[in-house]
Z-matrix of the N, CA and C atoms (Angstrom, degrees):
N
C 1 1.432
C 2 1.519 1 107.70
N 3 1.538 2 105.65 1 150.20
C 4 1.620 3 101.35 2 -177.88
C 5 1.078 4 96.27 3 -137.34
N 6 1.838 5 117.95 4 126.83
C 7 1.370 6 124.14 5 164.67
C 8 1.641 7 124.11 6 -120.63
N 9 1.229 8 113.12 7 111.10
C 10 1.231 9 136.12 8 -163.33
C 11 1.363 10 115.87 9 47.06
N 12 1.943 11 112.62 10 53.43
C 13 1.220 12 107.04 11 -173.90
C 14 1.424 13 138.02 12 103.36
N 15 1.425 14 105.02 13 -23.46
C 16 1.455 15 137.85 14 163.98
C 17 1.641 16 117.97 15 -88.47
N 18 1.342 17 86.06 16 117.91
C 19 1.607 18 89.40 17 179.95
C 20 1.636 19 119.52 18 -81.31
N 21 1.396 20 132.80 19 94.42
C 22 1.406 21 153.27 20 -157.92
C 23 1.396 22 103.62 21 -93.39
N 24 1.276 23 120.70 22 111.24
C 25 1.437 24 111.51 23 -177.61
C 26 1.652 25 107.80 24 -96.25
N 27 1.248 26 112.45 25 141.65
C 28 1.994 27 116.63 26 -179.53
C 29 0.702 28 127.04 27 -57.14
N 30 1.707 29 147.34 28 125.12
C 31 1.339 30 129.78 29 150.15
C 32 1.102 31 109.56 30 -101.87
N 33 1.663 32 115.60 31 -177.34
C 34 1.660 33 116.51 32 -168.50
C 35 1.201 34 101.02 33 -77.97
N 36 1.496 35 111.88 34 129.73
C 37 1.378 36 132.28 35 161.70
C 38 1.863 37 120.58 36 -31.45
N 39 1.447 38 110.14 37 -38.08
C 40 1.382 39 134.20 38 -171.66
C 41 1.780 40 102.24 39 -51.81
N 42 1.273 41 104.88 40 -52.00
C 43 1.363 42 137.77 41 -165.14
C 44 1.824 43 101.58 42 -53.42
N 45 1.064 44 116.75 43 -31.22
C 46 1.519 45 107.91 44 163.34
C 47 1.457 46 110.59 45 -136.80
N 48 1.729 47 127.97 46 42.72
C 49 1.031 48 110.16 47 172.12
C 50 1.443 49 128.89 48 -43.59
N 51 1.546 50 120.69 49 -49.84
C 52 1.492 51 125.09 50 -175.82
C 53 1.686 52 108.89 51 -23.85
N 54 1.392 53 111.72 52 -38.50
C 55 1.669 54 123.34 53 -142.41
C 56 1.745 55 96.17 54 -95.75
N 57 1.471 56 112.38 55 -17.40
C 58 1.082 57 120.56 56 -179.08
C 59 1.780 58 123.67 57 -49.44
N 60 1.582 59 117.27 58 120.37
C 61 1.726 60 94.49 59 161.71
C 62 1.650 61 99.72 60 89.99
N 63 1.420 62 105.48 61 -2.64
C 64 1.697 63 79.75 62 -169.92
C 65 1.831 64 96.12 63 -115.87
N 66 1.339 65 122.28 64 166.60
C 67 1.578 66 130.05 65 -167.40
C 68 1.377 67 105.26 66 -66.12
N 69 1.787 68 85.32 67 -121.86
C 70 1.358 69 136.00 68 -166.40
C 71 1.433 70 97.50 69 -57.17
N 72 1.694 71 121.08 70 169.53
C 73 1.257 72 149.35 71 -162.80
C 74 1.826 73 95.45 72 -73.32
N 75 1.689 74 91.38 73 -44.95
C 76 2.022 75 90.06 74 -166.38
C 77 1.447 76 91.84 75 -80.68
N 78 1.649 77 162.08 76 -30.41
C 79 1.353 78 159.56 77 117.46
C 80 1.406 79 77.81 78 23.74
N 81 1.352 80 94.61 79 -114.46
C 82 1.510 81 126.38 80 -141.80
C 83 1.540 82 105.90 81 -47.36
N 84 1.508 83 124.48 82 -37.91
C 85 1.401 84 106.92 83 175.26
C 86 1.749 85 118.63 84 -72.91
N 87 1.622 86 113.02 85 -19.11
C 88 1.034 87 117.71 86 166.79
C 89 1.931 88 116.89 87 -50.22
N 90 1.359 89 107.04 88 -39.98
C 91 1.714 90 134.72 89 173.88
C 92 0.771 91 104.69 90 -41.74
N 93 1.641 92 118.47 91 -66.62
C 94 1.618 93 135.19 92 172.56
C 95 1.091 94 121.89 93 -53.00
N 96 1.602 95 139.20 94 -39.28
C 97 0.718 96 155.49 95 -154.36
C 98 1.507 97 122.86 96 -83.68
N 99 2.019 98 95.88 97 -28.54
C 100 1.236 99 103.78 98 -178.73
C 101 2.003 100 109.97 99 94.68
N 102 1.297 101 120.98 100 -6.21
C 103 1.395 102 117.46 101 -156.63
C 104 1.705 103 102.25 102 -122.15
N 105 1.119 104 120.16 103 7.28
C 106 1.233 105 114.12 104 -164.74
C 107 2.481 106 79.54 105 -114.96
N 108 1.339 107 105.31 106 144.42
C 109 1.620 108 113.12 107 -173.63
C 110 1.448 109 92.13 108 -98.10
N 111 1.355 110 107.77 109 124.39
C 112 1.707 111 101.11 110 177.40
C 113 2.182 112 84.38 111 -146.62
N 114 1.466 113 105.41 112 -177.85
C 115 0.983 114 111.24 113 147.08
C 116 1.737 115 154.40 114 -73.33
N 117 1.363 116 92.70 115 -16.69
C 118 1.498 117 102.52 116 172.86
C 119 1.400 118 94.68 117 -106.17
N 120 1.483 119 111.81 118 150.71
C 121 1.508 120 121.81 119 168.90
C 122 1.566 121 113.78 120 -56.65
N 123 1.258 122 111.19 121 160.95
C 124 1.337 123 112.98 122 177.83
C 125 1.339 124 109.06 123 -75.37
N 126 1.656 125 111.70 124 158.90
C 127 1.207 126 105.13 125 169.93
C 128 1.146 127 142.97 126 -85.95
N 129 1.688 128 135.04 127 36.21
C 130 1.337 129 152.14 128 177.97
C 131 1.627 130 93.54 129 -106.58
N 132 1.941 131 110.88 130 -41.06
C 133 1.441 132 101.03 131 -166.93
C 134 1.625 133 114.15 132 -81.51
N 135 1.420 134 115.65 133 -31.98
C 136 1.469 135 121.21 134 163.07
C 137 1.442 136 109.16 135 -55.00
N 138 1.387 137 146.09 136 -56.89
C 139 1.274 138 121.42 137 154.70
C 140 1.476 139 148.56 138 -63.26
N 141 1.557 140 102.36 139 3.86
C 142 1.873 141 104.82 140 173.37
C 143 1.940 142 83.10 141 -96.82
N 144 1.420 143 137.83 142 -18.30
C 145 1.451 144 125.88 143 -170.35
C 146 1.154 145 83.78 144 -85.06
N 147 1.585 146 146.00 145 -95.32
C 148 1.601 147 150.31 146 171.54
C 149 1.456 148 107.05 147 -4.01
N 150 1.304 149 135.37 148 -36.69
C 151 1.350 150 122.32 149 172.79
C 152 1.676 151 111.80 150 -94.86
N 153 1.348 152 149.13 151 -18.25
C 154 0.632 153 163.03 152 -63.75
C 155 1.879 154 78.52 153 174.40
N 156 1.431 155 117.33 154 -95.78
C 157 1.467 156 119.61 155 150.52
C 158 1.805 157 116.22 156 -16.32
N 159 0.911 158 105.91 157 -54.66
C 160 1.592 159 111.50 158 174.58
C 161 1.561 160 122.69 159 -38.53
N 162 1.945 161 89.28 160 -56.32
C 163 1.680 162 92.65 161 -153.38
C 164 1.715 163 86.74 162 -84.71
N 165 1.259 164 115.47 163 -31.00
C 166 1.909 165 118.84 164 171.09
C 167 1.597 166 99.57 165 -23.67
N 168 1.617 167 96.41 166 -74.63
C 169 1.552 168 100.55 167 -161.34
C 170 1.828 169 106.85 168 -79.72
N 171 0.923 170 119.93 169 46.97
C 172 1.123 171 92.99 170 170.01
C 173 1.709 172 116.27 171 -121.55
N 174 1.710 173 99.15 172 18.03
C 175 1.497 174 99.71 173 160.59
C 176 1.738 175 111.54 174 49.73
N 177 0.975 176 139.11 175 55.46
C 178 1.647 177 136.94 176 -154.88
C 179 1.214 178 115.83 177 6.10
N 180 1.235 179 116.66 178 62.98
C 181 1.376 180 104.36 179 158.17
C 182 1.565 181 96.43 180 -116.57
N 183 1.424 182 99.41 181 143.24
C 184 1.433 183 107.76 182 174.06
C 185 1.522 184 128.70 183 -63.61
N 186 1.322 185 115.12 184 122.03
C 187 1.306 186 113.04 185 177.12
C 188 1.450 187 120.67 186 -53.82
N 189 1.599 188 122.29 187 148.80
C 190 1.191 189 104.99 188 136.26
C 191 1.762 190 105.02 189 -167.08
N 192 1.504 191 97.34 190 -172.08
C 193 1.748 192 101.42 191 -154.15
C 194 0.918 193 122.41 192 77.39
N 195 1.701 194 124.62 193 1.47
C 196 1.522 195 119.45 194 -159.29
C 197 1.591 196 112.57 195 -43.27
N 198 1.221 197 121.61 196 -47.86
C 199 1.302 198 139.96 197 -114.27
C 200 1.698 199 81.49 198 -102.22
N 201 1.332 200 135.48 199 -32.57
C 202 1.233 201 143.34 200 171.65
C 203 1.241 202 111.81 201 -64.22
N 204 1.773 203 116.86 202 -50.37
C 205 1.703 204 119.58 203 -155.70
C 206 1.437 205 99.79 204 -78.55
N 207 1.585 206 114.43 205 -28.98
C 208 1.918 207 107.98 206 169.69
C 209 1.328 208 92.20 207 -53.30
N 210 1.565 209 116.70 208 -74.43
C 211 1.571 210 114.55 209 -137.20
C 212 1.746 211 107.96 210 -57.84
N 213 1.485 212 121.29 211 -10.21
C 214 1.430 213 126.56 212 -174.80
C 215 1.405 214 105.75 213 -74.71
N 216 1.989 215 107.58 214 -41.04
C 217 1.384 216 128.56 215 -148.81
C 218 1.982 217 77.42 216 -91.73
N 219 1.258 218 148.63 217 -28.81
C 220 0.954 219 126.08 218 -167.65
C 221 1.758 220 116.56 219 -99.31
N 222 1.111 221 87.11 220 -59.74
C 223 1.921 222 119.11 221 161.68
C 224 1.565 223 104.20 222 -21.72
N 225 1.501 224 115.11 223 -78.81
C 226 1.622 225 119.88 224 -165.53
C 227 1.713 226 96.35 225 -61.36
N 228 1.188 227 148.96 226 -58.72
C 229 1.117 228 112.15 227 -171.94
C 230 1.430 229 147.01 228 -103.42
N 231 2.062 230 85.44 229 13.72
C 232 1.622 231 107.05 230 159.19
C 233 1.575 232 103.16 231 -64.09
N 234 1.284 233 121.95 232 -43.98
C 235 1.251 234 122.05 233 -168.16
C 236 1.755 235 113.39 234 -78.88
N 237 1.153 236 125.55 235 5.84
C 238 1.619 237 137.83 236 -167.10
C 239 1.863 238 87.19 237 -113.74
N 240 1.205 239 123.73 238 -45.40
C 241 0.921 240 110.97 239 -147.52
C 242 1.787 241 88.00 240 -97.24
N 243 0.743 242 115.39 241 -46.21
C 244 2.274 243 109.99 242 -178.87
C 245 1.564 244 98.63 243 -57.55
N 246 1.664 245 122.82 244 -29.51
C 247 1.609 246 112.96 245 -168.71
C 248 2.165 247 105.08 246 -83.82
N 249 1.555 248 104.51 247 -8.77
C 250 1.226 249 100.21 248 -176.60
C 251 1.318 250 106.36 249 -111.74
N 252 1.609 251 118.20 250 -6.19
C 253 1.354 252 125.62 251 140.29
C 254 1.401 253 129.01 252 -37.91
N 255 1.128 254 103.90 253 -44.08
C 256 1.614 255 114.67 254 -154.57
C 257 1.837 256 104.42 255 -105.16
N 258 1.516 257 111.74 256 -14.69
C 259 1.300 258 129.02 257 175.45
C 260 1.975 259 87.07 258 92.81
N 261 1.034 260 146.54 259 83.88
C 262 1.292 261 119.82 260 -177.50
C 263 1.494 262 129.06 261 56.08
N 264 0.926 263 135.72 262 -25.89
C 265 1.645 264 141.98 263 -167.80
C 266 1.371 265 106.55 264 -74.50
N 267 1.228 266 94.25 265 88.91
C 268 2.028 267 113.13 266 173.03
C 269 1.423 268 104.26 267 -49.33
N 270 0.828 269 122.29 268 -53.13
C 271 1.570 270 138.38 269 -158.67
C 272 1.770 271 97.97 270 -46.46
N 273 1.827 272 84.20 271 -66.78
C 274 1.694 273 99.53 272 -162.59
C 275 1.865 274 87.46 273 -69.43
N 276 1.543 275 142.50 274 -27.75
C 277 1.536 276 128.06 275 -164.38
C 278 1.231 277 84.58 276 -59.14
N 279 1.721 278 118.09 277 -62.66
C 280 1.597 279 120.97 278 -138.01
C 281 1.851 280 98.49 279 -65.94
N 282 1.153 281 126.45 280 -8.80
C 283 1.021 282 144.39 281 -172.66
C 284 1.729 283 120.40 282 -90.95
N 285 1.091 284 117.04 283 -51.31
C 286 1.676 285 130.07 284 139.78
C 287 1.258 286 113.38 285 -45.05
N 288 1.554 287 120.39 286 -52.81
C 289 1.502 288 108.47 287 178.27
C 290 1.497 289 118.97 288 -78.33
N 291 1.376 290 118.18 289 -23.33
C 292 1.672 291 109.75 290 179.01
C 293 1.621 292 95.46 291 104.27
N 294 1.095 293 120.72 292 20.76
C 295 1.563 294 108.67 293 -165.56
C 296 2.185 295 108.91 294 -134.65
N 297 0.855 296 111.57 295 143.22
C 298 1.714 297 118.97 296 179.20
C 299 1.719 298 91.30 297 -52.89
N 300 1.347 299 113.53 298 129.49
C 301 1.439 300 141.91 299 124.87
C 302 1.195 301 117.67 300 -1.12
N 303 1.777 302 122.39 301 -42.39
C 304 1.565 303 127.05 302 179.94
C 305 1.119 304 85.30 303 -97.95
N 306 1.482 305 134.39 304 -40.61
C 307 1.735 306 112.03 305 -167.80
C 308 1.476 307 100.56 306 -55.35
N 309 1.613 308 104.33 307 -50.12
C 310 1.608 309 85.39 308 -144.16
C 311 1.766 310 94.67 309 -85.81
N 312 1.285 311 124.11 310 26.84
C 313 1.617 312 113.62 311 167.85
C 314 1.770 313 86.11 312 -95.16
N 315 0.673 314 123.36 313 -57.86
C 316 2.025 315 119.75 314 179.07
C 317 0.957 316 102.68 315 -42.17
N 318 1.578 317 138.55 316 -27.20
C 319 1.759 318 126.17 317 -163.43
C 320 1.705 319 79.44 318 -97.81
N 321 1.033 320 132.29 319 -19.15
C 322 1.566 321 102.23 320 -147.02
C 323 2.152 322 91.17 321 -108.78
N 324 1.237 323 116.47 322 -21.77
C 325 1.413 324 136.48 323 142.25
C 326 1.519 325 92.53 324 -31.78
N 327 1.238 326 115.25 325 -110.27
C 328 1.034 327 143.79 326 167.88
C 329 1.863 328 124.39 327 40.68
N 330 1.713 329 61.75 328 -72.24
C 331 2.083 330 104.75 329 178.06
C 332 1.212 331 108.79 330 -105.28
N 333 1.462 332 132.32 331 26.80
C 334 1.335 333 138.83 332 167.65
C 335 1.294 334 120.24 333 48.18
N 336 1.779 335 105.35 334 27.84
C 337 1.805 336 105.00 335 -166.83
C 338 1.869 337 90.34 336 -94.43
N 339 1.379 338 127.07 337 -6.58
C 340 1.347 339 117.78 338 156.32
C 341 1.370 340 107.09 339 -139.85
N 342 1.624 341 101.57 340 -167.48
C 343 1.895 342 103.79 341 -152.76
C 344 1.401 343 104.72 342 -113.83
């Protein structure tokens, strides 16, 4: 995918359905929040089921890194989806997210969504 010039690489759409379809700022934290009635689960409850699934399958083997493989599995396509919000405009993402301009060019490095 290319947004304004930036080469954006895809992840699966699946990966944040909850967040899908919905507006405004108070929407979407409602999403998060768990309080807004939609058809897809919210997104706190799709990740306590996805982790939950995790520790099921993991047959005793000891976890580890957990705490990284969420923030990869959550992070990369919070960050795909505010940069195709914004058409490309780092400025205005890092700005939606609350975060420095260099952070979020290192997060988006990072997660190989640029080069």
């Amino acid at each position: 995918m290319s947004i304004r010039g930036l080469a954006v690489k895809e992840a699966p759409d699946h990966s944040i359905d909850g967040l899908t379809g919905h507006g405004g700022n108070s929407e979407g934290k409602a999403v998060l929040n768990g309080s807004r009635e939609n058809k897809s689960a919210p997104l706190c409850q799709a990740i306590d089921q996805a982790l939950e699934r995790y520790f099921q399958d993991l047959d005793g083997t000891a976890p580890n890194d957990l705490y990284a493989m969420v923030m990869q599995q959550v992070e990369q396509p919070l960050l795909r989806r505010v940069l195709s919000y914004t058409d490309g405009n780092q400025s205005r993402a890092a700005e939606i997210l609350g975060i420095n301009r260099t952070t979020l060019r290192k997060k988006l490095r990072t997660h190989g969504l640029i080069d």
